[in-house]
MARNUPA-998931 format. One line per 3 residues: number of its first residue (from 1); their letters; for each residue x, y, z of C-alpha. Coordinates in nm, 2 decimals, padded with zeros to 4 digits. Example, Ala and Ser with C-alpha at 12.3 -4.5 7.8 and 13.67 -1.06 7.14 Angstrom:
1> as> 01.23 -00.45 00.78; 01.37 -00.11 00.71
REM end
This chain:
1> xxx> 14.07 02.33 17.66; 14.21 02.32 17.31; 14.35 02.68 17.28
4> xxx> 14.19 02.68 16.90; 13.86 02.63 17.05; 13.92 02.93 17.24
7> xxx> 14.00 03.15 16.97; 13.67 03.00 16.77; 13.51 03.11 17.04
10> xxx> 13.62 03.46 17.13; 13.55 03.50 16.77; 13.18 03.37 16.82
13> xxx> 13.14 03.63 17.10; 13.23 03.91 16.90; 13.01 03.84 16.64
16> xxx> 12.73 03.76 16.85; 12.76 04.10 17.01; 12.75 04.30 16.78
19> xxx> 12.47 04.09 16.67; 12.26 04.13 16.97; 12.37 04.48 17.02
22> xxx> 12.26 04.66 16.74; 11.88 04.66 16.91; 12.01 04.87 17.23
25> xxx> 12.22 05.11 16.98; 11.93 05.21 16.80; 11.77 05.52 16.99
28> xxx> 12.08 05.65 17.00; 12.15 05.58 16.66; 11.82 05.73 16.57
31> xxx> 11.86 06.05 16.75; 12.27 06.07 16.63; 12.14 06.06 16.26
34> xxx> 11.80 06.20 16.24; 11.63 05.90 16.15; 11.30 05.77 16.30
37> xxx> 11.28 05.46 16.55; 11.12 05.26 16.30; 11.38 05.42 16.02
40> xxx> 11.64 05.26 16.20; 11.52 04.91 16.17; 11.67 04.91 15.82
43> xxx> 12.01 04.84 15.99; 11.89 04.49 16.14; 11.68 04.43 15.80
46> xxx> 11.92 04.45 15.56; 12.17 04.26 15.78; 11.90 03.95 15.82
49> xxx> 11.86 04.00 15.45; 12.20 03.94 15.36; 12.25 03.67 15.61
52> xxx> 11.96 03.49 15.51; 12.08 03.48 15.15; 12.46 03.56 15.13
55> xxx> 12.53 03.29 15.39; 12.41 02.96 15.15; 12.54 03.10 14.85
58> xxx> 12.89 03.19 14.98; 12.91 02.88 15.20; 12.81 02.68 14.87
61> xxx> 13.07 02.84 14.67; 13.35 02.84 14.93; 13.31 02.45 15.02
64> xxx> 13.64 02.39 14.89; 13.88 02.65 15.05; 14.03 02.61 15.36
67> xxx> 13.86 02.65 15.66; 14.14 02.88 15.83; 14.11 03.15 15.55
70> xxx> 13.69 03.13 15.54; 13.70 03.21 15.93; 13.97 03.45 15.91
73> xxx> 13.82 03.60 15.56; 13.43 03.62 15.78; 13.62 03.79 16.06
76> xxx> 13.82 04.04 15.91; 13.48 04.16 15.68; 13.33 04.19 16.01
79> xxx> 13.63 04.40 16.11; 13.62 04.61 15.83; 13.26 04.68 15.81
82> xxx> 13.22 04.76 16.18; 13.53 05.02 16.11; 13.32 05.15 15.87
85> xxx> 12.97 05.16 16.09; 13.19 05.32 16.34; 13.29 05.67 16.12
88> xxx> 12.92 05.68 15.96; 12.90 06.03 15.87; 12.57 05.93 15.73
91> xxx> 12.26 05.70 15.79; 12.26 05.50 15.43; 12.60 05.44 15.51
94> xxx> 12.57 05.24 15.82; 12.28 05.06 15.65; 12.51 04.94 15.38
97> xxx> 12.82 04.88 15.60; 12.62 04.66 15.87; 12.43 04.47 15.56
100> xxx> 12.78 04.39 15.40; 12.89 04.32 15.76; 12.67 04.03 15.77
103> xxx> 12.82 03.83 15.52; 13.12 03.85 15.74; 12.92 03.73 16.01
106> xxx> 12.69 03.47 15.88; 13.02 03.32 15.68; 13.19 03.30 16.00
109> xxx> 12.88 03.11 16.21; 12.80 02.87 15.94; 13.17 02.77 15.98
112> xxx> 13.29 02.80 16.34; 13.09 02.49 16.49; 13.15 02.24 16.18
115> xxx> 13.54 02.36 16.24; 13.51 02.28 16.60; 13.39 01.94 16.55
118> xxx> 13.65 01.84 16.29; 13.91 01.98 16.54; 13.83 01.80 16.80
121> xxx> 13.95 01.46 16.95; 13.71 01.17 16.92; 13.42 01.13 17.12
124> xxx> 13.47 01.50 17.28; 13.28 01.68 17.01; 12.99 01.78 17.17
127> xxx> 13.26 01.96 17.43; 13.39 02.13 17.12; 13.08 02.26 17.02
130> xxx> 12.94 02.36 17.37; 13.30 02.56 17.40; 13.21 02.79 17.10
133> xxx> 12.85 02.82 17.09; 12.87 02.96 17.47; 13.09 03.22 17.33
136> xxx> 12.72 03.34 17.16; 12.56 03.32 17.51; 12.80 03.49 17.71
139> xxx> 12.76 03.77 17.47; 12.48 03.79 17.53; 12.48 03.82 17.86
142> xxx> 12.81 04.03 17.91; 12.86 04.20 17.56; 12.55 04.33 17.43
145> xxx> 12.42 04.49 17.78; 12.82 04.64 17.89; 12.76 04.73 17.47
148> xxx> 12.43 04.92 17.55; 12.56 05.08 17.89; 12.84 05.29 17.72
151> xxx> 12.64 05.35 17.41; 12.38 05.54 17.67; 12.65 05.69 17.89
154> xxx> 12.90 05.80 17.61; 12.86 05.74 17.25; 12.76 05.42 17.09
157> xxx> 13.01 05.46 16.77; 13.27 05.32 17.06; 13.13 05.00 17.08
160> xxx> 13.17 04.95 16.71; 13.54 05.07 16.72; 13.57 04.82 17.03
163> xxx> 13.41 04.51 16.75; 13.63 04.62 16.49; 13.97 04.58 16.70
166> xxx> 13.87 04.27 16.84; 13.71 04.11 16.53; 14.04 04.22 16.36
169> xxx> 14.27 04.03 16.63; 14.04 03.73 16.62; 14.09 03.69 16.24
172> xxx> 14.48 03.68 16.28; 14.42 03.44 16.56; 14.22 03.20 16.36
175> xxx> 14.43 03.26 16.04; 14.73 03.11 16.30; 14.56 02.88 16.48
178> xxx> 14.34 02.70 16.30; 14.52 02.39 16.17; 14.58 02.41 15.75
181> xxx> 14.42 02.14 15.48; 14.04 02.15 15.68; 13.81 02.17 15.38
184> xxx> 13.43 02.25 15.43; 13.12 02.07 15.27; 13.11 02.07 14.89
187> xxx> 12.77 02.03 14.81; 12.61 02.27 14.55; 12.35 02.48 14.56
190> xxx> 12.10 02.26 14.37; 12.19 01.98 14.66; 12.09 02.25 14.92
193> xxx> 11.76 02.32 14.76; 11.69 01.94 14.71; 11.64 01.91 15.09
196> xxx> 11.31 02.10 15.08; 11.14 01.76 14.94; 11.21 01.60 15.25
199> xxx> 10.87 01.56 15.43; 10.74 01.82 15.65; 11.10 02.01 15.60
202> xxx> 10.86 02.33 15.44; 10.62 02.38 15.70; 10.91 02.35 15.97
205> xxx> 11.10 02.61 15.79; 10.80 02.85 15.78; 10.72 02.76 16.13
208> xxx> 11.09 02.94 16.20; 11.01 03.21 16.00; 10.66 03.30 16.16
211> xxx> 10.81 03.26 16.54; 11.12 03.46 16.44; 10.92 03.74 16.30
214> xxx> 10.69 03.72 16.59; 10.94 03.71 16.89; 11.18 03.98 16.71
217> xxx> 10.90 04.25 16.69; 11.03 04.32 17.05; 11.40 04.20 17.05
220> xxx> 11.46 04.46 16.74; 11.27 04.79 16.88; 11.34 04.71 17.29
223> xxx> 11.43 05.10 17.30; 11.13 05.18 17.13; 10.93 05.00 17.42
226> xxx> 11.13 05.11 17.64; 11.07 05.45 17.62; 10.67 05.41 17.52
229> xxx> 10.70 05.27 17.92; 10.83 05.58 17.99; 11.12 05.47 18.10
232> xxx> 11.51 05.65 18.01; 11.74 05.51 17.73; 11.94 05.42 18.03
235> xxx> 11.77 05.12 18.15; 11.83 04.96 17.82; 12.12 04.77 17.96
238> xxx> 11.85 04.62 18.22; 11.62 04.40 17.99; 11.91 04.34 17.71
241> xxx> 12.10 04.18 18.05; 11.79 03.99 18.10; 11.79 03.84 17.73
244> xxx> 12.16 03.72 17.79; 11.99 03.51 18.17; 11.76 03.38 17.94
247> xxx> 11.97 03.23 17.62; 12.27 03.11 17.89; 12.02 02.97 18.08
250> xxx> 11.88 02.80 17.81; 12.22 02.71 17.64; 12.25 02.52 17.96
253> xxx> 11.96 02.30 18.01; 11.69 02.34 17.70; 11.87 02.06 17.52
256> xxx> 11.84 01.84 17.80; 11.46 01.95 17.83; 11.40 01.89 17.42
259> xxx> 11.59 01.50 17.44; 11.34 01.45 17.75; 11.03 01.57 17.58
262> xxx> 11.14 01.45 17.24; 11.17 01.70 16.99; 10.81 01.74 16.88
265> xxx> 10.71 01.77 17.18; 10.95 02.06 17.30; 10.91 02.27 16.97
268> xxx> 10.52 02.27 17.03; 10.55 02.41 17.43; 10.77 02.66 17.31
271> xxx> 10.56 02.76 17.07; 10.33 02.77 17.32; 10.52 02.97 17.60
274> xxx> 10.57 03.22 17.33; 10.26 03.33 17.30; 10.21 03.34 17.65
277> xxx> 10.51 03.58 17.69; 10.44 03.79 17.39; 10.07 03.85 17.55
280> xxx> 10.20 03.97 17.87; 10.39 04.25 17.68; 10.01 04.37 17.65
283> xxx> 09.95 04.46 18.03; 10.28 04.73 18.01; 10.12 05.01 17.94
286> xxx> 09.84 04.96 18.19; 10.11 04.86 18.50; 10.24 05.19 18.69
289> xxx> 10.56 05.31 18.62; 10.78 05.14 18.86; 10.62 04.82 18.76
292> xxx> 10.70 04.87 18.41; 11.08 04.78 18.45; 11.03 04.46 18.64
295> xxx> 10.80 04.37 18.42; 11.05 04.42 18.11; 11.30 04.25 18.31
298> xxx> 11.05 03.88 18.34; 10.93 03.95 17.97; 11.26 03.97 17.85
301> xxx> 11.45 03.70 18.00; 11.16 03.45 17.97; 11.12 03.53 17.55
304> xxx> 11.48 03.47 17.53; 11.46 03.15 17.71; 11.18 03.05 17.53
307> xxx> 11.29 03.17 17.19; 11.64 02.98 17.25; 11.48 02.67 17.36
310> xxx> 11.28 02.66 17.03; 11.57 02.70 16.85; 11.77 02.42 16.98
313> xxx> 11.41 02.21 16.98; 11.38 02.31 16.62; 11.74 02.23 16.47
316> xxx> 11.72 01.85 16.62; 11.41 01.81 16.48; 11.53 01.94 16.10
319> xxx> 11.82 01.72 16.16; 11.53 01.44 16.24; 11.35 01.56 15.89
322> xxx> 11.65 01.55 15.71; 11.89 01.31 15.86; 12.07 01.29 15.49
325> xxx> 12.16 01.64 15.49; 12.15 01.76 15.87; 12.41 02.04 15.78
328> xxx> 12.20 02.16 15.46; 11.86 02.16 15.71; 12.00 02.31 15.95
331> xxx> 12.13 02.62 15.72; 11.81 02.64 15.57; 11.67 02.66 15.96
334> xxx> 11.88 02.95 16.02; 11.80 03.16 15.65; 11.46 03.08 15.73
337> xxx> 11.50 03.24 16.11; 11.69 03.54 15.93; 11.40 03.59 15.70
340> xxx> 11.18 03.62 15.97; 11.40 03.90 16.13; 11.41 04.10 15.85
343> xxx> 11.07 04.11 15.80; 10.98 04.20 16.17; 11.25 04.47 16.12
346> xxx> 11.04 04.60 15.83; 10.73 04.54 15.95; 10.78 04.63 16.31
349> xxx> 10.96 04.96 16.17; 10.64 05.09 16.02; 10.42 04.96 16.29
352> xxx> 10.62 05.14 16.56; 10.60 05.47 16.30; 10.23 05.47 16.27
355> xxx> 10.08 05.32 16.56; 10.31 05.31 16.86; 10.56 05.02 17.00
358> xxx> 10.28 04.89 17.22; 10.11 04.81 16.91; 10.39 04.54 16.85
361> xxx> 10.23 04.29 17.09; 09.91 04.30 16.90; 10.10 04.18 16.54
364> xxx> 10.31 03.94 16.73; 10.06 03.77 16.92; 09.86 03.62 16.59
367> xxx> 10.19 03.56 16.41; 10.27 03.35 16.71; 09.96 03.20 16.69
370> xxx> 10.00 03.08 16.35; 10.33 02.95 16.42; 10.18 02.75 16.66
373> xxx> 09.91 02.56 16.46; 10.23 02.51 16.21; 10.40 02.33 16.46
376> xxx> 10.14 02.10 16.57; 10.02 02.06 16.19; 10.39 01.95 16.02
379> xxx> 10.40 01.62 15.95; 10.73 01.43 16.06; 10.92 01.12 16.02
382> xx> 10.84 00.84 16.23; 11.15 00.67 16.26
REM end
């Protein structure tokens, strides 16, 4: 394996850690700085905020410098900022740290895979790309739950000192590594937002939004759930490890499954298995106890798997909508999906406030619904 991909990579698995983490920090973060569970859902919505807008506009302004600094530049903001999170002495602190943090972040994403494929040799660029984006999955399956295990059994400000030293050695690696004169796509912004007359590109994008804000009801408050099971902060690591099964899983094989089905097709059954999933979060409080954590376990893994498999679905069929401007649809795919988080952060915040996380399932559910009728309803291209 190119030993640049590697670095990309490592880099990718930082980032999506902290990423995925953030959800399994936030009891303890809550009860660290007497905030409410729903309070602290203003970490993950001003971070989706911020990488649902800062991403386009910096990658649209930063087209023309090389793409050594832009990934070196995205890690060491995430560096910074995750320094910062880590010495919070106070709540609107870490709000503002972890929504500058995502510029780092989304900067870095939006680069990392179109670097990888201008690295590598011809005809091994889906290699490339498989290399880096199972960095995200394996941080998801290793990061974020060995992330929640020693923020429940020592203090969660260690994981975030543990991000910042390895964000930090990943920027000077990619600074190093990553070979000089790569240049990224020039396009303005006005060429971005021209995309969006592409037919059925709108309803796709707000078919995103509505699944994202619907699956991340429970991804963003799983310690809220958690503990309305009745079950101790120290089983988070349990259904966070089951997210990670779930997205390697479907890293592996869902794009397989979307190239059989065709596109369409496999964005529609996901939609579908969604709502299945998310209606089965329902039955937990009426399972005993010692049910409730098997039960988290299946939901958990199988929403991840689902919700990855949309994703992947989803992006080839933007690239189908668009097929002018796959990079620009494909962005716009991934603000919309921020968008969505952000809102379910909000949303979710107050719903868990006033009503109770098991009341999550009964928002999602509809949202999901919605989503659905989005899916089947968008027109697409027939060639």
């Amino acid at each position: 394996m190119d030993s640049r991909l590697f670095w990309l990579a490592l880099a990718a698995f930082v980032g999506s850690t902290e990423g995925g983490l953030v959800s399994g920090l936030l009891p303890s973060i809550a009860e660290d700085m007497n905030v409410t569970a729903g309070q602290t859902g203003q970490l993950v919505m001003g971070y989706s905020l911020a990488y649902a807008i800062g991403t386009p506009v910096l990658s649209a302004l930063l087209g023309g410098v090389a793409r050594r600094r832009v990934l070196a530049g995205g890690q060491l903001t995430l560096a910074v900022c995750a320094l910062l999170i880590a010495v919070s002495p106070f709540f609107a602190w870490m709000v503002g740290a972890r929504t500058l943090l995502a510029i780092g972040a989304g900067l870095f994403t939006a680069t990392a895979l179109a670097t990888a494929a201008m690295i590598a040799p011809p005809g091994q660029r889906g290699r490339a790309l498989q290399v880096v984006s199972m960095g995200q999955s394996l941080a998801a399956l290793l990061g974020v739950p060995l992330g929640a295990y020693v923020a429940t059994h020592y203090n969660w400000r260690l994981d975030y000192f543990a991000v910042s030293i390895a964000a930090f050695a990943a920027a000077v690696a990619l600074y190093l590594k990553v070979p000089k004169g790569l240049h990224g796509d020039t396009q303005t912004l006005g060429d971005r937002v021209r995309v969006l007359g592409n037919r059925g590109v709108v309803p796709a994008l707000l078919t995103t939004l509505l699944s994202a804000v619907a699956t991340s009801f429970p991804v963003v408050f799983v310690g809220a759930l958690v503990a309305s099971a009745g079950l101790g902060r120290e089983v988070l690591p349990v259904p966070l490890f089951a997210s990670g099964v779930g997205a390697v899983l479907a890293s592996a094989t869902a794009g397989r499954l979307a190239d059989r089905l065709g596109n369409r097709t496999a964005v529609i059954s996901a939609c579908t298995a969604v709502i299945a999933v998310l209606a089965a979060y329902l039955l937990l409080p009426y399972l005993p106890t010692t049910a409730r954590l098997v039960l988290l376990f299946c939901l958990y893994g199988s929403l991840s798997y689902v919700a990855w498999g949309y994703w992947i679905a989803h992006c080839s069929e933007m690239a189908h909508l668009a097929p002018n401007s796959v990079p620009v649809a494909i962005s716009l795919n991934l603000t919309a999906f921020n968008m969505g988080v952000a809102i379910a952060a909000g949303v979710g915040g107050a719903i868990v406030d006033g009503w109770g996380a098991d009341a999550l399932a009964y928002a999602s559910v509809p949202l999901a619904l919605v989503a659905l009728g989005l899916a089947i309803a968008t027109p697409t291209r027939t060639a």
